[in-house]
C-alpha positions as CSV (number, residue, x, y, z in Angstrom):
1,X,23.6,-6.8,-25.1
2,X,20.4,-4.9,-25.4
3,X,19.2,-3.7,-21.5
4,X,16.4,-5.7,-20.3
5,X,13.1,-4.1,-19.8
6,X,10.4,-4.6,-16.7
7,X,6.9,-3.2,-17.7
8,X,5.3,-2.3,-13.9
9,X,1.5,-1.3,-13.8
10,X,0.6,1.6,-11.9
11,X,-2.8,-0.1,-10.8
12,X,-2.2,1.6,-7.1
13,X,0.0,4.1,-8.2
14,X,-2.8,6.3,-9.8
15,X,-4.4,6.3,-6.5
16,X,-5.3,10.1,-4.7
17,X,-3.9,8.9,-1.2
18,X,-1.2,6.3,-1.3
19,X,-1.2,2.5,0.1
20,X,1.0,0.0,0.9
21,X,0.4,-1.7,-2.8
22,X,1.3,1.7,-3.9
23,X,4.8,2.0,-1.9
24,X,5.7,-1.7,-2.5
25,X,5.0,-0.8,-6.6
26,X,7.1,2.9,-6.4
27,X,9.7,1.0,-4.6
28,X,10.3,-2.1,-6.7
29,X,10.2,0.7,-10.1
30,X,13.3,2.4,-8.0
31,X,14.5,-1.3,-7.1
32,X,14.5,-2.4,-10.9
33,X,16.3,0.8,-11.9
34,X,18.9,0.2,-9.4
35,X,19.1,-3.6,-10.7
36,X,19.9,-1.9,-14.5
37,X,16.8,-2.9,-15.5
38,X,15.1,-0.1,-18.1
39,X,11.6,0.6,-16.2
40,X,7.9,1.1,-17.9
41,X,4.9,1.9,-16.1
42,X,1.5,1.2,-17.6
43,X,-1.4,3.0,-16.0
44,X,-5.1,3.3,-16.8
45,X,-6.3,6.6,-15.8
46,X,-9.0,8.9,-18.1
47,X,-8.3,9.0,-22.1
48,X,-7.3,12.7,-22.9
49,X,-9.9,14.9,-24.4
50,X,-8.4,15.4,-27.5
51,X,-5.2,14.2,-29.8
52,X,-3.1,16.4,-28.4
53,X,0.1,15.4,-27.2
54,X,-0.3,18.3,-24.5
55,X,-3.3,17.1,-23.7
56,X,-2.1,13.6,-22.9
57,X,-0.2,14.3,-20.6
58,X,-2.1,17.1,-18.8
59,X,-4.4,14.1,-18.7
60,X,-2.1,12.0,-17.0
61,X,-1.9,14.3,-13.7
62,X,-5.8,15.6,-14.0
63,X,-8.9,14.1,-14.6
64,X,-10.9,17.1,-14.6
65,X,-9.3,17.9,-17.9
66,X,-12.8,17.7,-19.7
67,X,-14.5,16.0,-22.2
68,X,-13.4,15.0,-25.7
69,X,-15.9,15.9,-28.8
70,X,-18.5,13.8,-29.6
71,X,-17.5,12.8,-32.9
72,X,-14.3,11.7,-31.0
73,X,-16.0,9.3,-27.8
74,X,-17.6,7.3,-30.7
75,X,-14.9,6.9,-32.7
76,X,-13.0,5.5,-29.3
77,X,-15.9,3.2,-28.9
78,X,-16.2,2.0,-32.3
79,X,-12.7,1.1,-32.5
80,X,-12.9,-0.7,-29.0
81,X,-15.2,-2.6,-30.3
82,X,-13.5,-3.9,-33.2
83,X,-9.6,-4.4,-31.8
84,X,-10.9,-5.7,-27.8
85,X,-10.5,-9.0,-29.0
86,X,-7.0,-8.1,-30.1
87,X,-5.8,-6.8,-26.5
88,X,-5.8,-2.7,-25.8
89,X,-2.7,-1.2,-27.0
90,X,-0.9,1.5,-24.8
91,X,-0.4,5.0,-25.6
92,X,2.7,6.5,-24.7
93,X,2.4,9.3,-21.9
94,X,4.7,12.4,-22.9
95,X,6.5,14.0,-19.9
96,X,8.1,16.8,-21.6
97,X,8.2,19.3,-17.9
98,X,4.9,20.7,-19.9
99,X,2.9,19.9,-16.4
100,X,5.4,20.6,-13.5
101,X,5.4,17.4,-11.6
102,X,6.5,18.1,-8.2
103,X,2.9,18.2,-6.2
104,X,3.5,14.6,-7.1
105,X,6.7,13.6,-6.5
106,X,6.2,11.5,-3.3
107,X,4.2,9.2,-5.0
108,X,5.9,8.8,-8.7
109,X,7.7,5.7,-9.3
110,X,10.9,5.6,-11.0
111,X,9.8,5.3,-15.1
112,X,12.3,5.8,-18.3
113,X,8.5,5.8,-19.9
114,X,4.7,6.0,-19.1
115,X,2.2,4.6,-20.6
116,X,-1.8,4.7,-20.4
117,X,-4.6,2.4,-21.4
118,X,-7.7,4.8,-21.0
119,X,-9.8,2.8,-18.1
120,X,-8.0,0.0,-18.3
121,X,-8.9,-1.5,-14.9
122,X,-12.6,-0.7,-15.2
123,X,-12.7,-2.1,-18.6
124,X,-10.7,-5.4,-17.3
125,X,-13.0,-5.9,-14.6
126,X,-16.0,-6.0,-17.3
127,X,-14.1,-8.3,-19.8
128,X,-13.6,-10.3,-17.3
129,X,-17.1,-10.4,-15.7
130,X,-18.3,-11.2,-19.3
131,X,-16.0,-13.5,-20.8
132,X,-14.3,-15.0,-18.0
133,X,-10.6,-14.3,-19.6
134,X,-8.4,-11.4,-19.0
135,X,-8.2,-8.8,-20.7
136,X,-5.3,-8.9,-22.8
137,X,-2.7,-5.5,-22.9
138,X,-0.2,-4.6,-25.5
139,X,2.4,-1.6,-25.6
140,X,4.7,-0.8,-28.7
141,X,7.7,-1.8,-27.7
142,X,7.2,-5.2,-25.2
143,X,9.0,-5.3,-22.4
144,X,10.9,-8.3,-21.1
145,X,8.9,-9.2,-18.3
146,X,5.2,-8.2,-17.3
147,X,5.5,-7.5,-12.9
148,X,1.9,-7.3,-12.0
149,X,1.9,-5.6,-8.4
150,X,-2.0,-6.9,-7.9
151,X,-4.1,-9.5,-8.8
152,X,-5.5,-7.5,-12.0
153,X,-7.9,-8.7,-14.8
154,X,-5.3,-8.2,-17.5
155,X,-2.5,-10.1,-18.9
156,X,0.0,-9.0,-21.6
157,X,0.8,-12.3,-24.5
158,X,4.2,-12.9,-26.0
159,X,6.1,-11.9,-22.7
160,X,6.7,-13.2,-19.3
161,X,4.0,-12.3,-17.1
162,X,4.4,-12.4,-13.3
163,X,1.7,-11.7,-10.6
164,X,2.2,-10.4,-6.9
165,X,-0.5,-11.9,-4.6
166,X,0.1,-10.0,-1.5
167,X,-2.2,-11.8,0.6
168,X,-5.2,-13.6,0.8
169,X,-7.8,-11.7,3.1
170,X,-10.5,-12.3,0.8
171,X,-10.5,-16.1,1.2
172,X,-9.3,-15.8,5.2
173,X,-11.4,-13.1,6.2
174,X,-14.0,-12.7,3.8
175,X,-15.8,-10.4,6.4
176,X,-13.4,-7.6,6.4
177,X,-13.7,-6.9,2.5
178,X,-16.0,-5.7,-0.1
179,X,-15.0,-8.6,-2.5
180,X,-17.4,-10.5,-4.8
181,X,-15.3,-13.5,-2.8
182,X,-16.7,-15.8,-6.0
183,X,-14.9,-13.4,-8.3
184,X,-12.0,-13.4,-7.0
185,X,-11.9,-16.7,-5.7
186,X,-11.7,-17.4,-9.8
187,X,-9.2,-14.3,-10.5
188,X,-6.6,-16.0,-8.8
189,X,-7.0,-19.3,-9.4
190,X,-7.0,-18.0,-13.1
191,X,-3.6,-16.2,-11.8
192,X,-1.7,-18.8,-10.3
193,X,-2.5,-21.3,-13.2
194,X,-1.7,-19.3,-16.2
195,X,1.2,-16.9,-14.4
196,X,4.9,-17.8,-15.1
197,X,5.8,-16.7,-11.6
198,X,3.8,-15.4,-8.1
199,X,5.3,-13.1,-6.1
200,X,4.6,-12.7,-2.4
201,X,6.2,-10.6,0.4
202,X,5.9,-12.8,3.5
203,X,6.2,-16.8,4.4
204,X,2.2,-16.4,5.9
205,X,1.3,-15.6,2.4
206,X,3.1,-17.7,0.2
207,X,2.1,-20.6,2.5
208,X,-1.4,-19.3,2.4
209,X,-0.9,-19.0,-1.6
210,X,0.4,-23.0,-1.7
211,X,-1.9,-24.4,0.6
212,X,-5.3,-22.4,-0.6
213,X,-4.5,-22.3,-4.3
214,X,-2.5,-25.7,-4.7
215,X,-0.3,-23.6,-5.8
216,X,3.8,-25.9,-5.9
217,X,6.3,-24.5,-4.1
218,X,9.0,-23.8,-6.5
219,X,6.0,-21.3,-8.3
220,X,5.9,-19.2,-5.5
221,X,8.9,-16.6,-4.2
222,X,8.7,-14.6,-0.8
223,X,10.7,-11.7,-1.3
224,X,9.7,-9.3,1.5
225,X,9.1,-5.8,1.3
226,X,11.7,-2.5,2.2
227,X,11.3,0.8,3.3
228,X,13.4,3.6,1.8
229,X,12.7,6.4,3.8
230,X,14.6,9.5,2.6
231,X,17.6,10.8,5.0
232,X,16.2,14.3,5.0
233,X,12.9,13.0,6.8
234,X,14.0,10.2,8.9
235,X,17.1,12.2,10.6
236,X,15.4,15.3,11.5
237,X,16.5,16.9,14.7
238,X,14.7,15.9,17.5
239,X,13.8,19.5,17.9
240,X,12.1,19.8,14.6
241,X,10.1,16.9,14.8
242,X,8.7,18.7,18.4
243,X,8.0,21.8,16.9
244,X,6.1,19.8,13.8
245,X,4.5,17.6,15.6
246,X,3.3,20.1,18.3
247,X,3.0,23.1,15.6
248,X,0.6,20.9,13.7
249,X,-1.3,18.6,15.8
250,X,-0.5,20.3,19.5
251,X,0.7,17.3,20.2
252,X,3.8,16.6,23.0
253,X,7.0,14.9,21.0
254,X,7.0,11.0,22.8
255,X,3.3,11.8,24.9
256,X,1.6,10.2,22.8
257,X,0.4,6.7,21.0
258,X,0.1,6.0,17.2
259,X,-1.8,4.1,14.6
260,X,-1.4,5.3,10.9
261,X,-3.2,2.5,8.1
262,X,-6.4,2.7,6.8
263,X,-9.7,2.8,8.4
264,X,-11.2,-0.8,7.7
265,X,-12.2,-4.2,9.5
266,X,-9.0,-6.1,9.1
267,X,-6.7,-3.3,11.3
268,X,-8.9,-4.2,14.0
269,X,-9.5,-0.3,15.2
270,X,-12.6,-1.3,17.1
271,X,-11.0,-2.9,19.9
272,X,-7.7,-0.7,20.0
273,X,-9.8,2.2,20.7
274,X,-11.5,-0.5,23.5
275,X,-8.4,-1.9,24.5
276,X,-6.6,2.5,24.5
277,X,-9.6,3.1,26.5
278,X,-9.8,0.8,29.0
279,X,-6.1,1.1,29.8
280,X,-7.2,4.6,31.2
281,X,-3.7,5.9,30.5
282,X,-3.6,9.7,30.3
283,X,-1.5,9.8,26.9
284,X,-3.0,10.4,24.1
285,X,-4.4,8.5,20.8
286,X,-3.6,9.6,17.5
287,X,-5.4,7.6,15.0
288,X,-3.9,8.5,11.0
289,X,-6.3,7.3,8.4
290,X,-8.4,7.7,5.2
291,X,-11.8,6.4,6.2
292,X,-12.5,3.0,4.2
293,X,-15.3,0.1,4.0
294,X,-16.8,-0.5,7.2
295,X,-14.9,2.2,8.7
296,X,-18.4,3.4,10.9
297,X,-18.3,-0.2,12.5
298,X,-14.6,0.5,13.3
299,X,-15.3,3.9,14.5
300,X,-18.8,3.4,16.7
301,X,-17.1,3.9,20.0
302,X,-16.4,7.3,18.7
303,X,-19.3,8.5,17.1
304,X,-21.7,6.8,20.0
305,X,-23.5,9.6,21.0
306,X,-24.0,8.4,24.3
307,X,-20.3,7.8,24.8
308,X,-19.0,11.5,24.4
309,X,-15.0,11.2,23.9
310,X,-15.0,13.4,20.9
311,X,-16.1,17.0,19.5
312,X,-16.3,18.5,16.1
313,X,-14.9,21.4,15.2
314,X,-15.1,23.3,11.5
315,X,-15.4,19.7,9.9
316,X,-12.1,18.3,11.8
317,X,-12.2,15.8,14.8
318,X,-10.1,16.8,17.9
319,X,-10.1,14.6,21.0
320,X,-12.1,16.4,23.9
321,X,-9.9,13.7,26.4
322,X,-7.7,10.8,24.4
323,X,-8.3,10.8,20.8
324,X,-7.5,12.8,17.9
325,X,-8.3,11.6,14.5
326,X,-6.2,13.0,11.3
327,X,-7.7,12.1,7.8
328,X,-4.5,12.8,5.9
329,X,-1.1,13.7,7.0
330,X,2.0,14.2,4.1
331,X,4.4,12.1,3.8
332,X,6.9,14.1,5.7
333,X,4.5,15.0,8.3
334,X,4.0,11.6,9.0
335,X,7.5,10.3,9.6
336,X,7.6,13.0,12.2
337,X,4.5,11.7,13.5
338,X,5.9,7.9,13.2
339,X,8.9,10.0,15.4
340,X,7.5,11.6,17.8
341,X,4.9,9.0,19.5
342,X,5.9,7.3,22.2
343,X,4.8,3.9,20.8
344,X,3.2,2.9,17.4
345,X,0.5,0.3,17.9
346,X,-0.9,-1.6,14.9
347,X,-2.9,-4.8,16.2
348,X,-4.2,-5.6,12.8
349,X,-5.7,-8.9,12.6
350,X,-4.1,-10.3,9.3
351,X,-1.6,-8.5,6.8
352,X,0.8,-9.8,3.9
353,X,3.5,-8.0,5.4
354,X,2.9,-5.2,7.7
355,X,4.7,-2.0,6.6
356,X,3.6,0.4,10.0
357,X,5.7,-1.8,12.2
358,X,8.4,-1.9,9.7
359,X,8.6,1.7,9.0
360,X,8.3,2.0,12.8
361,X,10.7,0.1,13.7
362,X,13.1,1.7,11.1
363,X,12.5,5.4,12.7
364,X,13.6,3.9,16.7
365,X,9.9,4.1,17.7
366,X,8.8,1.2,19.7
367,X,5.7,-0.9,18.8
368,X,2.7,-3.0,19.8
369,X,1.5,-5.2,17.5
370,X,-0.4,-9.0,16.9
371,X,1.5,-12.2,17.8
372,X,0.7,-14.0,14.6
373,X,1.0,-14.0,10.5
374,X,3.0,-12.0,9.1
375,X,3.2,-9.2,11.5
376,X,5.0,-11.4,13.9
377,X,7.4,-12.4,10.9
378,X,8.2,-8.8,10.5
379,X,8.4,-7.5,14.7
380,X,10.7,-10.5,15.7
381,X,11.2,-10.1,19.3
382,X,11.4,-6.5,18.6
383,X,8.2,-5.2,19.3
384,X,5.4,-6.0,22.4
385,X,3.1,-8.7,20.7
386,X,-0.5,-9.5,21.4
387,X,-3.6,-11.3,20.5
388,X,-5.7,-9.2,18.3
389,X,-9.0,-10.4,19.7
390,X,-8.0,-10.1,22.7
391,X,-9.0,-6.6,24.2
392,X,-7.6,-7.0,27.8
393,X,-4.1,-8.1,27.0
394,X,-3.9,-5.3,24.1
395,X,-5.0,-3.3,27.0
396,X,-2.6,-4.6,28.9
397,X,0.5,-3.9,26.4
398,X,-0.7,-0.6,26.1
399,X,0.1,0.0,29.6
400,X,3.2,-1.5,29.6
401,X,4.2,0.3,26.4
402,X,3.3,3.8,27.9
403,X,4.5,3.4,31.2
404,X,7.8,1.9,31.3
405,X,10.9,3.8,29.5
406,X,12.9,1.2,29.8
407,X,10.8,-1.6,27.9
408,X,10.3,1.4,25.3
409,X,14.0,1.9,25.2
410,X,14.7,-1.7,25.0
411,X,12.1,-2.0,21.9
412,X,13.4,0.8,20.1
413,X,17.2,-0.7,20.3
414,X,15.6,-4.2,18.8
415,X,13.7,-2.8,16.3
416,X,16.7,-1.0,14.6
417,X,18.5,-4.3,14.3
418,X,15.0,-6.2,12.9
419,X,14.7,-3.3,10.4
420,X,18.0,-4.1,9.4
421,X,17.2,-7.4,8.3
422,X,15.1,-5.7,5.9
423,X,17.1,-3.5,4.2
424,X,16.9,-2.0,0.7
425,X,20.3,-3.6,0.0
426,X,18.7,-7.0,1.2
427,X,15.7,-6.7,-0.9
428,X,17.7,-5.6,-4.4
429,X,19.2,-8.8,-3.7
430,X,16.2,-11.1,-3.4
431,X,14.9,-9.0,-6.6
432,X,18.0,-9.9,-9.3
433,X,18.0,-13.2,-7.9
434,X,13.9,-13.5,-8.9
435,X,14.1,-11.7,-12.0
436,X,17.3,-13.2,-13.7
437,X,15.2,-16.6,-12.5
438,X,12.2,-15.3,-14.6
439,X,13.9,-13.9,-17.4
């Protein structure tokens, strides 16, 4: 019998800095490939300057690989025009060891092939504005089933096509996103009528997905999420994550707090840097994070100029008393970081799933984080939960968190066991049983 094939898109995947759309999509192209599944990844970065083969794939790493002739841009265009209403058809993405891949390696998904669309997101977000349909995809060789790790424009005919809806933030908290809510409002009713399958990673989501959408039960799966963090990271001596952390950061191994995530309404950031604050504990706050929409607003108790906790120094933010800000820290880096705090908080106010406290949780480090959704599916009784609007007993929790060894001890032990329960073993599981379903 033939192997089965799962075509992945690399919608998050192309992304500079990663998220946790991109780690659930690198991990399910490893989780497939471990399943015996032969793995395709379509991506829709920049079209490559030329016909070169070498160019392709130079391409595929680079954007800044310049601009094809002119004679060459129309030709592309013309034939867009003429063949869009036949779907855009894949080129294959060589990966001959021409380009030497290992700056990348941390965020490459497991792929027997790559494939590229030139702009195919930008141009599925138009065809869609315009014509109301999605924009349809093809590759040479179809796959067996289309895993859509986002609610994207596209959609690829003759094969099964399934659709992961993560969450609904849009629709519950409109307020902490940038979406036309209209648009996508459509986009996934669109989705969930036309999909053969939706995929969602907690039980607050894929009731959110029934009850909002009207989407029935037996059309929705909940298959969690894992974390595969490598052993050469997450069983590093105690000793070198002290002399990284403190090497890199001047930071005390287990003195002080965490919050790694982006920098946008929905983590709540605002009030756990009131809540930190007011707790008036001497540890410090580390706060890891690309800044995103409406970060400022998140950020105001720090760059108030009439509350001075911060200074600026050669373009990087150190903490004059509490706070320290990092913009970027590695992969590696950060599990030592994840390591080394004494507690990891993450009162975000909604999430699919909540990968922090997971990942947490998984390294021994205790957490604070929100007492409902899906971030309460995922800490158990294993972590210190809390109201997210509520500053003074996330103040509170703080206290407790930094000030008592045992409680922090107590957590840790927990939150080893309620990692367990999401396991990689666990999740391959849940995954055959959903794609031998599908296919």
């Amino acid at each position: 019998m033939a192997q089965k094939r799962i075509l992945f898109d690399g919608y998050n995947l192309g992304l500079e800095t990663g998220t946790g759309v991109a780690t659930y999509a690198r991990n399910l192209t490893y989780c497939a490939h471990d399943l015996g599944y032969g793995v395709d990844v379509l991506y829709g970065t920049r079209a490559a300057p030329g016909k070169s083969a070498l160019l392709r794939e130079i391409a595929f790493f680079d954007p800044h690989v310049g601009n094809p002739p002119r004679w060459l841009e129309w030709s592309r265009w013309a034939k867009q025009l003429t063949t869009s209403w036949m779907g855009l058809k894949a080129k294959a993405v060589p990966m001959t060891g021409a380009v030497i891949p290992t700056h990348f390696r941390s965020r490459m998904p497991y792929a027997d092939r790559f494939w590229n669309i030139a702009d195919l997101w930008g141009r599925a977000d138009r065809h869609e504005y315009l014509f109301g349909t999605p924009m349809r995809t093809r590759i040479p060789q179809k796959p067996d089933l289309m895993h859509w790790t986002y609610p994207i424009a596209t959609t690829m005919p003759g094969v099964k096509n399934i659709y992961t809806l993560h969450d609904l933030v849009p629709l519950r908290l409109p307020f902490t996103t940038l979406d036309n809510k209209r648009r996508y409002f459509n986009r996934v009713r669109r989705i969930v009528r036309k999909a053969d399958h939706i995929v969602t990673v907690s039980e607050t989501s894929r009731q959110d997905i029934i009850n909002l959408l009207g989407v029935p039960e037996d059309r929705v799966t909940n298959t969690f999420q894992a974390v595969d963090i490598p052993a050469k990271y997450a069983n590093k001596t105690e000793e070198t994550v002290s002399q990284e952390v403190e090497g890199t950061y001047n930071l005390k191994y287990k003195n002080y707090m965490l919050f790694f995530g982006a920098i946008e309404p929905k983590k709540n950031i605002g009030r756990m840097i009131e809540a930190y604050l007011s707790s008036k504990i001497d540890t410090p706050l580390v706060i890891v994070g690309k800044l995103a929409w409406k970060a400022e607003q998140e950020l105001r108790l720090l760059n108030d100029d009439t509350i001075r906790y911060l200074e600026h120094i050669d373009n990087q933010t150190f903490s004059r008393h509490r706070i320290l800000r990092i913009d970027y820290a590695t992969f590696p880096l950060l599990v030592s970081l994840i390591r080394g705090a004494r507690a990891v908080l993450f009162p975000s106010l909604y999430e699919g799933f909540g990968l922090p406290v997971l990942e947490a949780m998984m390294l021994g480090t205790p957490v604070l984080t929100s007492n409902s959704g899906a971030l309460a599916e995922v800490a158990g009784d294993a972590a210190l939960l809390c109201d997210p609007y509520d500053v003074r007993q996330m103040a509170d929790g703080i206290r407790k968190l930094d000030s008592d060894a045992e409680l922090r001890s107590e957590l840790a032990q927990r939150g080893l066991k309620q990692a367990a329960l999401f396991s990689a073993d666990r999740y391959r599981a849940r995954m055959s049983e959903l794609y031998d379903r599908v296919i």
